[in-house]
C-alpha positions, 0 to 999 in steps of 0.5 A, spaced: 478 516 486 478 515 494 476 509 496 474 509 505 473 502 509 468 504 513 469 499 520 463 495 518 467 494 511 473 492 514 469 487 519 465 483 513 473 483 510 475 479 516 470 474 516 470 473 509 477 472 510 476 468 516 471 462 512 476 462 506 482 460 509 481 459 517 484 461 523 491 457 522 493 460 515 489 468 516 495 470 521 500 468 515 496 471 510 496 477 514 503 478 515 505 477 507 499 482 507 504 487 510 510 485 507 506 487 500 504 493 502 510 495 506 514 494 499 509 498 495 509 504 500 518 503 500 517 503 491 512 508 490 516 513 495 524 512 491 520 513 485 517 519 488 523 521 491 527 519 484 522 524 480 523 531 485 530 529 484 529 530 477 525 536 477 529 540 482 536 538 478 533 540 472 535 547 470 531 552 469 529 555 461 529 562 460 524 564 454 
């Protein structure tokens, strides 16, 4: 299932964040964000790539 962030979401994320952890330490954040989600993206496409790998390397059986 898909989940869509809409700009009114997004916005309402912000400011929540905003009152959390106040405008000094939201940059921080941020940027520890998106080193995450670089790393999982990085992670999820070795493995992706890991099983095709395996799939196309596996030989074909004949019945």
């Amino acid at each position: 299932m898909m989940f869509g962030l809409g700009a009114p979401e997004l916005i309402a994320i912000g400011v929540i964040a905003l009152l959390l952890f106040g405008p000094r330490k939201l940059p921080e954040l941020m940027r520890g964000l998106g080193k995450g989600l670089r790393e999982f993206k990085k992670a999820s496409n070795e493995i992706q790539e890991q099983i095709q790998s395996a799939i196309e390397s596996e030989p074909t059986q004949k019945p």
